[in-house]
N, C-alpha and C positions, 0 to 999 in steps of 0.2 A: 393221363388226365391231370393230373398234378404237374407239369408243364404248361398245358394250357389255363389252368389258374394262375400259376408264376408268373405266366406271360402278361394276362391278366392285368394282373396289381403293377407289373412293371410297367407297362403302357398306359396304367390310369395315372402312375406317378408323374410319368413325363410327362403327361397331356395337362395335371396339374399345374405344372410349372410352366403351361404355357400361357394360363389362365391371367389374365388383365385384372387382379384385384383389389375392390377398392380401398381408398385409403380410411383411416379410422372418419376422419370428420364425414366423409360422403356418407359412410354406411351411418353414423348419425343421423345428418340429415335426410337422405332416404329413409331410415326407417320411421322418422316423427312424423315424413309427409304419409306414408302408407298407415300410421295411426291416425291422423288427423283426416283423413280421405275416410277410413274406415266408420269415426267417431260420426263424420257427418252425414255419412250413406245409412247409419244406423239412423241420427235422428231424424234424415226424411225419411226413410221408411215406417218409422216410429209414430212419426205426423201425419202420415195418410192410412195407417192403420187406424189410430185417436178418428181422425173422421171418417173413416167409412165404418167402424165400430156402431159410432155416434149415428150417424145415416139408417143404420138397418137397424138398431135399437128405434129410432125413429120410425120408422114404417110398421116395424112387427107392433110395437107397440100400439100405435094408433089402430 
């Protein structure tokens, strides 16, 4: 059993090193666009809650 553990972590090392990773600026920029993607799926989501909130407060209320 503990062989095929060994074996394991050996084979995820190597397959690490086979990995294409990116450089410092890319993982920057990627990550401000998946912030900035994120920010603005928030605020339309954010803005069609506001009006259909507003929408059915309108109707129950009348």
């Amino acid at each position: 059993m503990f062989a095929k553990i060994k074996k394991f972590f050996e084979e995820s090392r190597t397959e690490l090193r086979h990995v294409n990773w990116p450089t410092r600026d890319e993982a920057i920029r990627l990550t401000a666009v998946v912030i900035g993607l994120s920010l603005g799926l928030a605020l339309f989501l954010g803005l069609f809650d506001y009006i259909f909130t507003a929408l059915i407060k309108a109707f129950v209320i009348r």
